[in-house]
C-alpha positions in Angstrom: -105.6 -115.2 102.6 -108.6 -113.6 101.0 -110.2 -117.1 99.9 -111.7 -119.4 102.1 -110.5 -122.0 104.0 -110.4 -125.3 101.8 -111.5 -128.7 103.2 -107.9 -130.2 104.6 -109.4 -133.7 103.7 -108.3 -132.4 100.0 -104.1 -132.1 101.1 -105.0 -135.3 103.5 -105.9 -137.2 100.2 -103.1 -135.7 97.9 -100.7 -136.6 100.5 -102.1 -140.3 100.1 -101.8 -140.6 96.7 -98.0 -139.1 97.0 -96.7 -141.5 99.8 -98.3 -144.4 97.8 -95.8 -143.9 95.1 -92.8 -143.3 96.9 -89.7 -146.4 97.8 -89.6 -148.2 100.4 -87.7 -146.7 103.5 -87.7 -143.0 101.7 -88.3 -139.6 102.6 -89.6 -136.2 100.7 -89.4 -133.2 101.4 -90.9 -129.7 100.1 -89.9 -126.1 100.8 -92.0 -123.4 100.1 -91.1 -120.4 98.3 -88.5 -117.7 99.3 -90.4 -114.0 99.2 -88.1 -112.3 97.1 -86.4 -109.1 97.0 -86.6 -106.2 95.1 -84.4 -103.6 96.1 -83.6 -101.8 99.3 -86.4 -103.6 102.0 -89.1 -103.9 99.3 -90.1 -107.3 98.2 -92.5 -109.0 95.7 -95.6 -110.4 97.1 -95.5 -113.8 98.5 -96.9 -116.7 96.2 -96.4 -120.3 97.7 -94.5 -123.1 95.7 -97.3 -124.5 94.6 -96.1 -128.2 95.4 -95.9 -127.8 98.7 -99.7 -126.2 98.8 -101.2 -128.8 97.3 -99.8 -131.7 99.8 -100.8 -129.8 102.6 -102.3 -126.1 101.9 -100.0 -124.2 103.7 -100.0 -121.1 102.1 -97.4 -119.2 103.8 -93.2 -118.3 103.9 -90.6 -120.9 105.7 -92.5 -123.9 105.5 -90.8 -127.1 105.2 -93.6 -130.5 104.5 -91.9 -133.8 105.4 -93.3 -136.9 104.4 -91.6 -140.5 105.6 -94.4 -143.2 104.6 -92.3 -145.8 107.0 -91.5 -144.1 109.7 -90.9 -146.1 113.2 -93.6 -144.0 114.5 -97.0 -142.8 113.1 -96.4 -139.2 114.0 -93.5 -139.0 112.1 -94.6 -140.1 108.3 -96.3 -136.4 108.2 -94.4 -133.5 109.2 -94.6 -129.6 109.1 -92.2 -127.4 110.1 -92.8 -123.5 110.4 -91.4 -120.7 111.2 -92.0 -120.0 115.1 -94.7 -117.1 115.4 -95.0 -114.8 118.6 -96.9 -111.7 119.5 -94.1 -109.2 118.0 -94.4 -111.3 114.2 -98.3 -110.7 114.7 -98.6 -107.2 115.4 -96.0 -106.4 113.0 -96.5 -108.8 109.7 -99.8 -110.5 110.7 -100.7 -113.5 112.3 -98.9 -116.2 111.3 -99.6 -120.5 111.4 -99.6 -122.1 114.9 -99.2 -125.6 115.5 -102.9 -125.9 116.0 -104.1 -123.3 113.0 -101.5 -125.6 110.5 -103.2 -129.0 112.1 -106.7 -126.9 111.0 -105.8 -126.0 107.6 -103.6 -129.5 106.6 -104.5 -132.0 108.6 -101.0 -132.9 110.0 -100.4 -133.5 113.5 -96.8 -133.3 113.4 -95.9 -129.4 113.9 -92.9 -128.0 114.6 -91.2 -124.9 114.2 -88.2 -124.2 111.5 -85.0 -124.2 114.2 -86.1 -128.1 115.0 -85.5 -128.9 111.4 -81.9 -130.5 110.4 -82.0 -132.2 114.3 -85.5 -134.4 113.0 -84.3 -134.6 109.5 -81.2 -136.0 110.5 -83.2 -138.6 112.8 -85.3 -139.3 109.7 -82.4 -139.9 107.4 -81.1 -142.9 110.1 -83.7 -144.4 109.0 -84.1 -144.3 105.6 -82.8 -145.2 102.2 -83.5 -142.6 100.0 -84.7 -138.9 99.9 -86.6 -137.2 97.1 -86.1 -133.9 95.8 -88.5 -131.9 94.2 -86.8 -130.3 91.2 -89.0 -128.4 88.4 -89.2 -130.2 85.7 -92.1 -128.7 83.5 -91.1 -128.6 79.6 -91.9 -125.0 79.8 -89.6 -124.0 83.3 -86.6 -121.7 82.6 -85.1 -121.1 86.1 -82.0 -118.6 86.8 -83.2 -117.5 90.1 -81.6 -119.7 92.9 -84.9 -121.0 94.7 -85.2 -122.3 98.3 -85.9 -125.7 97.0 -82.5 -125.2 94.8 -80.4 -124.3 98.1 -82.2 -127.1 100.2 -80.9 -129.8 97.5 -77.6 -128.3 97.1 -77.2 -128.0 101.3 -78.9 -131.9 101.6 -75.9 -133.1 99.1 -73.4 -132.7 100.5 -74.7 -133.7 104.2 -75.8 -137.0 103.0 -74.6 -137.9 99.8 -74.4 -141.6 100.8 -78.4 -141.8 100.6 -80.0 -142.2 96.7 -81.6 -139.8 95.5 -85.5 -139.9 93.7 -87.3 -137.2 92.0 -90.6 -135.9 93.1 -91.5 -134.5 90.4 -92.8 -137.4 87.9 -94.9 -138.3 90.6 -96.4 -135.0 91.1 -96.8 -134.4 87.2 -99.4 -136.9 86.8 -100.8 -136.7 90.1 -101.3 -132.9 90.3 -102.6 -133.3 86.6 -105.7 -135.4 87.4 -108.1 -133.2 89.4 -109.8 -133.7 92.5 -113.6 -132.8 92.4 -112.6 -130.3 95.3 -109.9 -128.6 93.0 -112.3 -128.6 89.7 -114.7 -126.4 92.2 -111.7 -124.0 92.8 -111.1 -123.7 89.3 -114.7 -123.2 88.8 -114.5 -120.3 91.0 -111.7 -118.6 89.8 -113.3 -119.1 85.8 -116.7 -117.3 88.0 -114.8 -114.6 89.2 -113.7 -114.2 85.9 -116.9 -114.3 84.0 -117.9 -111.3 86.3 -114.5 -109.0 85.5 -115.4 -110.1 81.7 -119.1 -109.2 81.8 -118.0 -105.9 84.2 -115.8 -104.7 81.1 -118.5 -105.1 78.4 -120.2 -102.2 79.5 -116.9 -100.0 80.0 -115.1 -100.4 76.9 -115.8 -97.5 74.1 -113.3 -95.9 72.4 -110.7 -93.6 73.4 -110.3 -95.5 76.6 -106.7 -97.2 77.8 -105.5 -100.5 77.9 -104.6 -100.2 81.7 -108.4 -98.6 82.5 -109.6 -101.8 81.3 -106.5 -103.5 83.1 -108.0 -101.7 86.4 -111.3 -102.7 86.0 -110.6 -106.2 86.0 -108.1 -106.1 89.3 -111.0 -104.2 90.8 -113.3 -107.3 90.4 -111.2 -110.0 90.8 -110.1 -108.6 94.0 -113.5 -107.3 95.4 -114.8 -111.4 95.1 -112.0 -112.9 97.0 -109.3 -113.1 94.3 -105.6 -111.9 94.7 -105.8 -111.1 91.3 -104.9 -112.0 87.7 -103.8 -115.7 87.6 -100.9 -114.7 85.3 -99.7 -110.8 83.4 -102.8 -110.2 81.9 -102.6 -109.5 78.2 -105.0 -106.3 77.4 -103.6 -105.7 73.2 -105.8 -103.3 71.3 -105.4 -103.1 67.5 -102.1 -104.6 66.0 -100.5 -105.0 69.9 -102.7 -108.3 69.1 -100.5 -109.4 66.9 -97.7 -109.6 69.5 -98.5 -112.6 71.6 -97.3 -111.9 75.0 -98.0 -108.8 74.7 -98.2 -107.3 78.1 -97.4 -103.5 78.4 -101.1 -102.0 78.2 -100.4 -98.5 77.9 -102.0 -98.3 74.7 -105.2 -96.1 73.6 -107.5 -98.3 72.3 -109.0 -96.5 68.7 -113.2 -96.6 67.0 -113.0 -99.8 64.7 -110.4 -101.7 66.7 -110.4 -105.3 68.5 -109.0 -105.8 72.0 -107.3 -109.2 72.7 -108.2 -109.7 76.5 -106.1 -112.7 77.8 -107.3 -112.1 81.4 -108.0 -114.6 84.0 -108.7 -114.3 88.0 -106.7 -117.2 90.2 -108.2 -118.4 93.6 -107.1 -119.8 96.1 -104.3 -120.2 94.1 -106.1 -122.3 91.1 -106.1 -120.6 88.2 -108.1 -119.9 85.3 -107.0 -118.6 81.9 -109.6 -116.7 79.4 -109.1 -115.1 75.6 -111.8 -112.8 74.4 -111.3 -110.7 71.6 -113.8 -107.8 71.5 -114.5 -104.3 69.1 -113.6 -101.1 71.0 -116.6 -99.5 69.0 -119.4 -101.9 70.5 -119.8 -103.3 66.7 -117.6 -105.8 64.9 -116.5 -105.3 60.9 -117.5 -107.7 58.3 -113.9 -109.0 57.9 -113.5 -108.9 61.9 -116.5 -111.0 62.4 -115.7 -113.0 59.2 -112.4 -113.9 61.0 -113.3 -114.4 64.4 -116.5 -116.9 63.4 -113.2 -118.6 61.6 -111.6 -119.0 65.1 -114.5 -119.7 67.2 -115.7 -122.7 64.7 -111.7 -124.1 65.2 -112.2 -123.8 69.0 -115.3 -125.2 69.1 -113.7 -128.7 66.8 -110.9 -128.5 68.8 -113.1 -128.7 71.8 -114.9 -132.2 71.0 -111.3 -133.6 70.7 -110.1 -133.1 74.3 -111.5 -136.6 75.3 -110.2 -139.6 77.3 -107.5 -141.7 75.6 -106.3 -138.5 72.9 -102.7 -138.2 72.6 -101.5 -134.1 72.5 -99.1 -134.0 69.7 -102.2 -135.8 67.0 -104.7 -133.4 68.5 -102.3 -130.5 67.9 -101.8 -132.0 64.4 -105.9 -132.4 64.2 -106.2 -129.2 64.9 -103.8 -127.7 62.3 -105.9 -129.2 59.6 -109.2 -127.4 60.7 -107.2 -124.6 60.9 -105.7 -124.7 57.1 -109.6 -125.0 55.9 -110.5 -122.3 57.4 -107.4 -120.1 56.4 -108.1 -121.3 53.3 -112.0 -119.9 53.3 -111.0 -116.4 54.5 -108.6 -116.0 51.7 -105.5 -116.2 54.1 -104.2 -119.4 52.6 -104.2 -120.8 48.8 -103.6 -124.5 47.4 -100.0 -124.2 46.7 -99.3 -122.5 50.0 -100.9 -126.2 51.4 -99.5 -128.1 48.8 -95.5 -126.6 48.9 -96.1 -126.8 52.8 -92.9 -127.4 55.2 -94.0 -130.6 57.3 -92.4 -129.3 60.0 -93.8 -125.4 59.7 -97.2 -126.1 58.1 -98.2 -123.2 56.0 -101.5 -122.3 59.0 -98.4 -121.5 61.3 -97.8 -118.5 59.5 -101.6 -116.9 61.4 -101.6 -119.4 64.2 -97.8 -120.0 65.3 -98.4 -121.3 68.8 -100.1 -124.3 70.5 -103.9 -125.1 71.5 -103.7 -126.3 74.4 -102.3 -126.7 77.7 -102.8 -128.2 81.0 -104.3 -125.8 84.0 -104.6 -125.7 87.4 -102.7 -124.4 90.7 -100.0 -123.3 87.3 -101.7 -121.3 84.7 -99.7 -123.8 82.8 -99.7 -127.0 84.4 -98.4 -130.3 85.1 -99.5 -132.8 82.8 -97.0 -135.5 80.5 -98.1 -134.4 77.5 -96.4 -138.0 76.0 -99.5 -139.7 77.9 -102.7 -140.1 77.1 -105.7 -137.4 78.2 -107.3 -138.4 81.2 -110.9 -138.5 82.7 -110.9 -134.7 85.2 -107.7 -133.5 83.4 -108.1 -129.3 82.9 -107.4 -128.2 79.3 -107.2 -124.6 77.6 -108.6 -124.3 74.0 -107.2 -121.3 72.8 -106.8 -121.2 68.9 -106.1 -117.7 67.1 -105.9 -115.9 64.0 -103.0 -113.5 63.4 -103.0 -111.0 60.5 -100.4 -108.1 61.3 -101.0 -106.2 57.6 -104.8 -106.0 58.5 -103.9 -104.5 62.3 -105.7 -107.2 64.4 -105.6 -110.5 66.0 -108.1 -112.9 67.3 -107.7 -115.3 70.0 -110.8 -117.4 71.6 -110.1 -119.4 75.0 -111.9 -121.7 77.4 -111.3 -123.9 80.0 -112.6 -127.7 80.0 -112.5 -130.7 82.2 -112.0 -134.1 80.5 -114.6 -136.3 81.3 -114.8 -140.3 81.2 -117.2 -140.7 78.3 -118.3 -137.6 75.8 -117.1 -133.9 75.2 -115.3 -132.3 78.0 -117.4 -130.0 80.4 -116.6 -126.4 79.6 -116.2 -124.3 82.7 -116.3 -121.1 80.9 -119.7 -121.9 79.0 -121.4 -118.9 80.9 -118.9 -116.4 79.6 -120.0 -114.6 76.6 -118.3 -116.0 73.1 -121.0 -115.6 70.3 -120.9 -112.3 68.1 -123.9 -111.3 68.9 -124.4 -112.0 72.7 -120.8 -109.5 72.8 -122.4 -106.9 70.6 -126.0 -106.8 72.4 -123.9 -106.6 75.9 -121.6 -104.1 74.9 -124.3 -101.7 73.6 -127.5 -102.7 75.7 
């Protein structure tokens, strides 16, 4: 992996808080992801199921985490099980996890390879009650693709379908959703990295130039400071492709008097960070342009103070719809009667800003996190409001990333990255 080796003491403390939770006389267990196929021997690159890397940071194919809290023995409540490396897997796919490397990077003592797997979990399951599966549960997941997880529950069925079964998942949505202070320093690093493709770009963009030069740029930044890449499809839409909201093509020519939408964000270490700018091709923002994104950035900025300890999503959402009809309202975009004749359920704003605030972040760009519950104290947020107007060819969307804290505003991770007017237009032509 490009990024550096992270403390183990963090997946020896996630593990902790896991195992805490779970039934009396039960076991979990946690594949990692399959590498998938493409067509003919070609495959996508490998990105680890991000459950199992943040219980024990193994970041790599065929690995199976076991956890058994009451165990007979003490060297079998943690257990790892990879797939066996040798000379030839070196030489021809890299070097691989050995017992002792996986005992470096996890802290788990209990290593074995893949082939010793159903003979220990079926010693395991003797002794035990229960087994929990780790399903995907997050409001957002839409899942056709038959994952190794999926096959691993299907296959455990019907071996031992006299054992109950738990979900691992509720557990690991609030957990995973609550931040470590070593996980808000990988975040912080990915938002860095970012900050540097953002600040590289002011200096590139002029007109005439192509969404995927600027798309380039960034990958060549990200990657050069230890980043795989973009934490998700990075969004690059010039002029009315703004307007389109997961617009991802960028194969567009961006034109003099334009605005870009950059919704571009480095990961590391598999955190991820998630940033909306919204720049002029031409160096120089219009009247209306600047009128319109000063709109957004004062709605972000609101919205920001909110994301405190204790606020419930859905009012803040609501909260944050009512600073967005004044300022509608003020540019022209809204009227009285427009407020007044409002659907409840489809307030009149939604017709500029149709999509949420907010989200949860971390090793998912969008994260686990109960949005039911109330905001906690080292919780990540987004704040990404926006301003849509397809009949005058742009879009604006402003985004940051914040950490809850215990008492006050949130911390905002991106506060380095330039936002104002002015500091963009100064950069962009200095």
């Amino acid at each position: 992996m490009k990024y550096h080796q992270i403390e183990r003491s963090l997946f020896i403390k996630n593990r902790a808080k896991f195992m805490a939770q779970m039934k009396p006389k039960s076991v979990a267990v946690f594949n990692s992801n399959d590498i998938y196929p493409i067509s003919a021997d070609s495959t996508l690159p490998f990105a680890q199921h991000r459950d199992i890397f943040y219980l024990s940071g193994v970041d790599q194919e065929e690995s199976i985490l076991l956890l058994f809290p009451d165990a007979p023995y003490e060297n079998q409540r943690e257990m790892l099980f990879l797939k066996e490396t040798s000379e030839h897997i070196a030489i021809w796919e890299g070097e691989k996890l050995t017992k002792e490397r996986a005992f470096e990077v996890s802290g788990i003592r209990t290593v074995y390879w893949l082939q010793d797997f159903e003979k220990i979990l079926f010693e395991m399951m003797t002794h035990s009650d229960t087994i929990y599966i780790n399903t995907n549960e997050h409001y957002r997941a839409t899942v056709e693709t038959e994952t190794r997880e999926a096959r691993f529950v299907k296959w455990w069925k019907e071996k031992y379908p006299a054992h109950t079964v738990a979900k691992s998942n509720p557990i690991l949505q609030r957990l995973r959703s609550v931040k470590e202070t070593e996980e808000l320093d990988l975040i912080q690093t990915a938002c860095n990295i970012t900050e540097l493709g953002f600040r590289r770009l002011l200096s590139f963009v002029k007109p005439n130039v192509t969404e995927y030069e600027i798309e380039a740029e960034l990958i060549h930044e990200f990657v050069r400071n230890r980043s795989r890449g973009f934490a998700y499809t990075p969004i690059i839409a010039s002029g009315n492709n703004a307007n389109v909201l997961h617009y991802i093509e960028n194969n567009q020519q961006c034109k003099a008097g334009d605005l870009i939408l950059l919704d571009v964000a480095a990961e590391y270490a598999n955190y991820s960070s998630d940033l909306t700018r919204t720049i002029p091709v031409s160096g120089k923002y219009s009247n209306r342009q600047k009128e319109v994104y000063n709109a957004v950035l004062r709605v972000k900025n609101e919205a920001t103070k909110m994301l405190t300890k204790g606020t419930l999503w859905k009012q803040y959402h609501i909260e944050v719809g009512k600073i967005m009809t004044s300022e509608l309202l003020g540019l022209g975009l809204l009227d009285k009667a427009d407020v007044q004749n409002e659907n409840p359920d489809w307030p009149a704003y939604k017709k500029y800003f149709m999509h949420g605030t907010s989200h949860h972040m971390g090793l998912d760009t969008h994260d686990y996190g109960i949005l039911t519950e109330p905001m906690q104290a080292n919780m990540v947020f987004t704040v990404e409001p926006g301003i849509y107007i397809p009949a005058e060819g742009f879009g604006i969307r402003l985004e940051d990333d914040v950490i809850v804290q215990e008492s006050g505003e949130p911390f905002n991770m991106m506060r380095n990255i330039p936002i104002e007017v002015e500091e963009i237009e100064q950069l962009m032509n200095s």
